[in-house]
C-alpha positions, 0 to 999 in steps of 0.5 A: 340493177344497172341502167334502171334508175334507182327511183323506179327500183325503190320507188312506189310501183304507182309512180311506173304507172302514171309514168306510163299512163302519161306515155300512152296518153300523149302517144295515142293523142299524137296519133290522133291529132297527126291522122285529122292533120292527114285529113284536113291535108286530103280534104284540101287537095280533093277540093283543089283537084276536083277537075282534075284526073290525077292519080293524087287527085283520085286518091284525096277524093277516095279518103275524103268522101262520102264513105269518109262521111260514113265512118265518120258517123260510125265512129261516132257511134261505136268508137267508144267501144273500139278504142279502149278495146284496141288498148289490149291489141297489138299493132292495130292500137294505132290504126283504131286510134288514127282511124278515129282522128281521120275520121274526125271523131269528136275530140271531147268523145275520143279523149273519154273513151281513150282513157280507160284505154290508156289505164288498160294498157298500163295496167297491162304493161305493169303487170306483165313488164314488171312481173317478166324483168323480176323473172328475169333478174332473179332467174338466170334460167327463165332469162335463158329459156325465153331466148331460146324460146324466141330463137325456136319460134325465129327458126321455125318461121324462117325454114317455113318461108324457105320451104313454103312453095306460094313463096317461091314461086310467085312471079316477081314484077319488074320493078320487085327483080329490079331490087333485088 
């Protein structure tokens, strides 16, 4: 298969596995590490700013807070439960695991309860990423019949926004007619 490297191709399926177990692994850790580094960032400015009534000033306060205290805490609590189970979802796997480093979860705790994520998420990817290229590559028709199946669903969405009357009659502000 062109553009595969041979060593995925015949090597044992294990191998894609702890590849992308590693992948994942490393991904969710930066998350968490950039969004605490994000943490420490607002914490330093609503110290600074304290007296002061900035727009910045107000915003640092906001995420460094007591309400941050809370979430803390409830992370601290229940984060073992959210972060593996956000493995299995789109797009807010990186808020979970964001939110977890902002509100400074424990590392040790963080880093137990993402692994079993990190396996969920392989495993998932494995199984169905694997399991679609092999249809794929041994059905031209199944290749076929899920690009028109994505072009249906694209078409759909677009003549339902065009059509949608909220959409089209909303008022712009200045600066939204500005660029456009």
């Amino acid at each position: 298969m062109p553009g595969i490297p041979d060593f995925v191709m015949d090597g044992p399926w294990w191998w894609l596995f702890a590849a992308l177990v590693v992948i994942v692994f490393l991904r969710t850790q930066a998350t968490y590490w950039i969004a605490r580094w994000a943490r420490a960032g607002a914490d330093a400015v609503a110290d600074r700013a304290e007296h002061q009534d900035s727009r910045r000033a107000r915003i640092a306060r906001r995420f460094s807070g007591p309400a941050m205290t809370k979430a803390q805490a409830f992370t601290e609590r229940w984060g073992w439960i959210a972060i593996p189970l956000s493995f299995l979802t789109v797009g807010i796997q990186s808020l979970v695991n964001g939110g977890a480093g902002y509100a400074r979860m424990h590392w040790g705790r963080y880093t137990l309860a993402m692994i079993p994520g990190c396996l969920l998420w392989a495993t998932a990817y494995l199984l169905v990423g694997y399991s679609a290229f092999k249809a794929f590559t041994m059905s031209p028709w199944a290749l076929g019949a899920s690009a028109l199946l994505v072009a249906a669903v694209v078409a759909v969405l677009v003549v339902r926004r065009r059509r949608d009357p909220a959409a089209a009659s909303s008022p712009r502000t200045p600066d939204e007619a500005a660029s456009v």
